[in-house]
N, C-alpha and C positions, 0 to 999 in steps of 0.2 A: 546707466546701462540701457541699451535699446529694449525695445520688449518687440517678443517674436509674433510673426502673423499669423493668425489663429488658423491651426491646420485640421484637416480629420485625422482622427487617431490611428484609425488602421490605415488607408492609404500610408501617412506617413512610416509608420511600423512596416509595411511590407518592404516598401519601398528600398529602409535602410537597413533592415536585414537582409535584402536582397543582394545589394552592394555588397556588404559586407561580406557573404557566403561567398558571392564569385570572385570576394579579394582572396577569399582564403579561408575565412574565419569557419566554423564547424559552427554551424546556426540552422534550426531546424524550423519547421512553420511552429512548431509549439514557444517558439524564442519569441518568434512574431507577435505571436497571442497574447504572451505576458507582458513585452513592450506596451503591445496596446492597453492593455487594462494598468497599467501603469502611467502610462498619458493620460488615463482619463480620471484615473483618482489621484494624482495630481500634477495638474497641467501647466507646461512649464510657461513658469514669466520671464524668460531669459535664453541666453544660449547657454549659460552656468548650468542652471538649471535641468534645461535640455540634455545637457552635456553628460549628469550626474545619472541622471534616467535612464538614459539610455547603457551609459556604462555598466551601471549597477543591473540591468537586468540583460545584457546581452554580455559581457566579460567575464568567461569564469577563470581565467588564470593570465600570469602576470605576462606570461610571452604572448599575449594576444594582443596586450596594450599597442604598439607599432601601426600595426597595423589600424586597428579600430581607431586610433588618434587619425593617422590619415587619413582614411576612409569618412569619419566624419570631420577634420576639417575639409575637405573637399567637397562634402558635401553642402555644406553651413558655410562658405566661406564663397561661393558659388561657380565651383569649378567640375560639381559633375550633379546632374539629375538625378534623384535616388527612382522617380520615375521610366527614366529613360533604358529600354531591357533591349534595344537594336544592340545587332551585331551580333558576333560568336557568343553565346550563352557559356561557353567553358572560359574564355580570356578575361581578365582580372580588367575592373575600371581602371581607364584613362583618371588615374588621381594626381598625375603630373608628377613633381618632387618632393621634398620635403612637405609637410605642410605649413603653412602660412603660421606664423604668429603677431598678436595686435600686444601693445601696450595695454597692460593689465592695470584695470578701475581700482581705485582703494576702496578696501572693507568698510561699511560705515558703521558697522555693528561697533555698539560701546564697548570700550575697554579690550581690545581685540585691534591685534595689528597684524598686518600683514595686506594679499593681495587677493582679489576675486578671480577664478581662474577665466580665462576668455576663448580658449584654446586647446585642442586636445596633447599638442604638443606640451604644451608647459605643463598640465597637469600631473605625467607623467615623467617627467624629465625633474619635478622636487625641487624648483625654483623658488618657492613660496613661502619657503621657513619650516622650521620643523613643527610648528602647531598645526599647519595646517598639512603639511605630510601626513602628520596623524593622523588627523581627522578622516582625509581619504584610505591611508591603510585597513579603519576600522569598516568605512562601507566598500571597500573593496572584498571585506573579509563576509562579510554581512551577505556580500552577492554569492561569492563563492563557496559560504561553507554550508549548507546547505545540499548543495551538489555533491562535492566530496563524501558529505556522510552518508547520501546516499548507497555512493561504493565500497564503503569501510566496514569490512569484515568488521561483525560484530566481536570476537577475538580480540580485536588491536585498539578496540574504542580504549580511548585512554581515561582517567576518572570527569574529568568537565564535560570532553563529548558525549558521556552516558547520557543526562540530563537532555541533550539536546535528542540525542535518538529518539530517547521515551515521548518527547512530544512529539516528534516524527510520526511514532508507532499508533500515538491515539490518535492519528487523523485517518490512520485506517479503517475503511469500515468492513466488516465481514456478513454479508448477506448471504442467505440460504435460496437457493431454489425451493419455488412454491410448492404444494400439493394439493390436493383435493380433502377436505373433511367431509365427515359423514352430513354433517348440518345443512339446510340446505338454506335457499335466498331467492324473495320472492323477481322472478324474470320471464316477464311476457313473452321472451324466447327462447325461455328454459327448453332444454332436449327432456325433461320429464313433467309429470303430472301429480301436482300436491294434492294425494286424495283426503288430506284433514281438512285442506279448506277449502278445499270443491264441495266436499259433502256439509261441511260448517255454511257454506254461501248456498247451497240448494236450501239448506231450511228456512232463507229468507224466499223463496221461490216455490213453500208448498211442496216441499221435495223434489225439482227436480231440478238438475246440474245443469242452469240454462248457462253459467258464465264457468266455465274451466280457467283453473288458476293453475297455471305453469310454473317450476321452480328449477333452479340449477346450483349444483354443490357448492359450497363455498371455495376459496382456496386460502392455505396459511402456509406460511415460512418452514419449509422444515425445522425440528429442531438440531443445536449444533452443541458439540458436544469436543471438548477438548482434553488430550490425554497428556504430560505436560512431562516428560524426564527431567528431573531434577539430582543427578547422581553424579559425581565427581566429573565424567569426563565431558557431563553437559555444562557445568557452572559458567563459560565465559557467554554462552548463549542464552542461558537460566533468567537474568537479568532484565532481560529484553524478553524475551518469549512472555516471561510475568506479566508485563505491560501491556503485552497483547492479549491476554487473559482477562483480563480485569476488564480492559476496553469492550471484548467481546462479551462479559459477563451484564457490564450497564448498559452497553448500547444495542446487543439484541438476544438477550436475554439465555445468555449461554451455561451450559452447564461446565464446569471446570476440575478438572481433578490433577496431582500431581502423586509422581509414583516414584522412588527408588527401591526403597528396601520392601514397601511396601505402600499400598496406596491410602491415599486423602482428599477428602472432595472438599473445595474450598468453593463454590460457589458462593455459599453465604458471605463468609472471608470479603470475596471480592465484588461483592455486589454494593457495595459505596459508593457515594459522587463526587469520596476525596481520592484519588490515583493512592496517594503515599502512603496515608491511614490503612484502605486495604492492602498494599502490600505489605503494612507493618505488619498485622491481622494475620496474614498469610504465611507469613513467613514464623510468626511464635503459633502458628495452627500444628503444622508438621514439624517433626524434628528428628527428619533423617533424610536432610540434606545434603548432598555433597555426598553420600553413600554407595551402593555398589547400586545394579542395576537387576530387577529381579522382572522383567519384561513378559514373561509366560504367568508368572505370579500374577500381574499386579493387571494384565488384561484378562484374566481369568474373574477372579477378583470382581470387577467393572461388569465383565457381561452378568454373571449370580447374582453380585448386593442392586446391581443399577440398571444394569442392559436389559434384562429380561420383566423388568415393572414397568417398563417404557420409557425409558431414557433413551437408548441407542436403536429402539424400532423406528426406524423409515429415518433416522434420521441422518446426518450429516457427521460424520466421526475423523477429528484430526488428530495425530500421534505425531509427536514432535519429541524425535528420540534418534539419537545415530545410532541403535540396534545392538552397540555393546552389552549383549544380556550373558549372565551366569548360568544361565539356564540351558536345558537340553533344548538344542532348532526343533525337536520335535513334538517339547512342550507348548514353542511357541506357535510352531506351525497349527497344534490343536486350538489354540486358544484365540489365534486369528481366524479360523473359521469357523467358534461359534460367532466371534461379532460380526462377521463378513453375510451368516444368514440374518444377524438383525439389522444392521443399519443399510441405509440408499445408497452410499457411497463414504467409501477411505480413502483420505488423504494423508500419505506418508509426510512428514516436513524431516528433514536429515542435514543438518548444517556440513556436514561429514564430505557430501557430495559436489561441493565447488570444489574440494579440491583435484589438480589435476593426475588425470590418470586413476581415478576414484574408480570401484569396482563393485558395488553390492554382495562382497565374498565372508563378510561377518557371518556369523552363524544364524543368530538373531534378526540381519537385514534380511540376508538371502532364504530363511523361513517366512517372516513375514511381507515379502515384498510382493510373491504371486496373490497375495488376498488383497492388494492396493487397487484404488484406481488411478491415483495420481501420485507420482515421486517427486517430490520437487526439494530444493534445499534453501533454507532460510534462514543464510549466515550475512545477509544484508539486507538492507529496505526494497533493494532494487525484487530479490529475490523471497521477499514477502509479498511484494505487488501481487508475486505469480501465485504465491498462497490463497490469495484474495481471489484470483481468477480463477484460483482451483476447487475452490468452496463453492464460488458461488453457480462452478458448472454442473447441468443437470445432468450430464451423462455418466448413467451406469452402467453395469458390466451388463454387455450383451449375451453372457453365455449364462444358461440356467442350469446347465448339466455339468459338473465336473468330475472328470479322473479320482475316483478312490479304490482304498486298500480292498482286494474282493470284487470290483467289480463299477458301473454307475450308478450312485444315488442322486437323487432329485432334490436339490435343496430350495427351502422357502424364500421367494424373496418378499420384501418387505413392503408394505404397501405403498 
């Protein structure tokens, strides 16, 4: 089989996505990016080769094959420049008709019979025997499913895609917005003046302050702090939310609590650098599971035992709960505003809210929704992303005065 001429990886990559998009195919510049990092870790010695690469990181469903076979034999075959972008930018490549097929090389791998494919045509059309159909079903599935679990309500995950979400979820990271500590560091353009060791350097000087030592505040990560419903009508989301728990527990050092009937702080639970172990941990820690939802309780609770020693001051507070609470809205409404005076910012998570025509008219949502700063729902990975960008935004509520019973009080906010 010929070997290919050694190209640059992105030119090439642009080039054939580029094709590709104005044949039809839904290909973004990020499609591009991975083509290329794809060529470069592993570069193809063939058009086989080539062939597998590119399918595998640019095909994510089976009615695109048609086309992408065209489009790259026409390209590979030398009937159209992936370079060439003249003419109408909206008209589909001149890719001619069908595409070309060559007489297929024999496999020379032992013990293995069948044909090496040569062709995007024949690849797709299952000429080759069913061993080697297979083979391609599996990396076709390998490119695709990925993508799909992306969009897949966490609801409908079936028991094998679990496994595959959870590692999805730990590649998440969740980062806090910085702040300022008391502590300071020594910086010759510090905005202040370190008088212990100005006056500590004057005693080498005979007393007097000939060298001024400048310092400026430190900054550290907020901390973050995760509120977790675990109660009957959270459980199909329960699963996954865990995972993201645990993740945020060892990778930046979060505090974790879960609540139904009553609350449990599992941080220790999940502070392990086995995933499964601490969820095992976690899971025989509480044992009222699957239970009702006691939400004015169980944030009440949080701000006394936890919020108010310095857990939830200044910090980052996530509630991951569809708001189904037993409780009177105006217990919750009390009990989201003392944690709204301690922590920097609330992020709502509500898996409840992709659905369509969704309305925040629960008792427990629509109490606690005006002390949020962010609403977001996290019944897929796509809509974890936004989690992730919710956390890690530093904007909090601009208003320091709000509407109470009697009259305006001034509430503290957090430093």
């Amino acid at each position: 089989m010929p070997e290919l001429p050694t190209v640059a990886a992105g030119p090439l990559s642009v080039g054939l996505t580029t094709a590709m998009h104005r044949a039809g195919l839904p290909l973004s510049p990020e499609r591009a990016a991975g083509l290329a990092r794809a060529l470069r870790l592993v570069p193809p010695v063939d058009r086989a080769a080539l062939y597998w690469t590119c399918r595998i990181a640019l095909v994510t469903d089976r009615a695109q094959l048609p086309v992408f076979d065209a489009v790259f034999s026409a390209v590979f075959d030398g009937r159209l420049d992936p370079a060439d972008s003249r003419g109408d930018p909206s008209a589909p490549p001149a890719i001619g008709s069908e595409p070309r097929t060559r007489p297929a090389a024999p496999d020379r791998r032992p013990g293995r019979e069948g044909t090496a494919p040569e062709s995007g045509a024949g690849l797709a059309s299952g000429e080759d025997g069913d061993g080697e159909e297979t083979e391609r079903e599996v990396l076709v599935a390998v490119a695709s499913t990925e993508e799909r679990l992306r969009q897949t309500s966490f609801a409908d995950l079936t028991a094998d895609e679990i496994g595959g979400v959870r590692d999805l979820v730990r590649r998440l990271v969740l980062s806090t917005p910085e702040r300022r500590s008391r502590r300071l560091r020594l910086d010759r353009r510090g905005d202040r003046l370190d008088l212990r060791r100005t006056v500590r350097a004057a005693h080498r000087t005979g007393g007097d302050p000939v060298r001024l030592v400048h310092a400026r505040r430190r900054t550290r990560p907020r901390r973050l702090v995760l509120l977790c419903d675990v109660s009957g009508s959270m459980e199909p989301y329960t699963r996954i939310y865990l995972t993201l728990l645990q993740g945020a527990v060892a990778g930046a050092r979060a505090e974790a609590f879960v609540f139904s009937t009553r609350l449990t702080r599992l941080t220790r639970q999940l502070a392990g650098r086995d995933p499964d172990q601490a969820l095992a941990r976690a899971g025989a820690t509480s044992s009222d599971w699957a239970g009702g939802t006691r939400l004015a309780e169980a944030v009440t609770r949080f701000v006394a035992d936890h919020g108010r020693r310095g857990v939830a001051r200044g910090a980052v507070v996530v509630v991951l709960s569809d708001g189904w609470a037993q409780d009177n809205p105006d217990d919750v409404a009390e009990a989201m505003r003392r944690l709204r005076r301690l922590a920097h910012r609330i992020v709502w998570v509500n898996p409840r809210k992709a659905a369509p025509g969704y309305a925040p008219l629960v008792g427990g949502m629509a109490a606690a929704l005006p002390f949020c700063d962010a609403f977001v729902s996290g019944h897929d990975l796509v809509a974890l992303e936004q989690v992730v960008a919710a956390v890690a935004d530093d904007r909090a509520r601009p208003d320091r005065w709000r509407p109470e019973v009697g009259g305006l009080r001034r509430q503290r906010c957090a430093p």
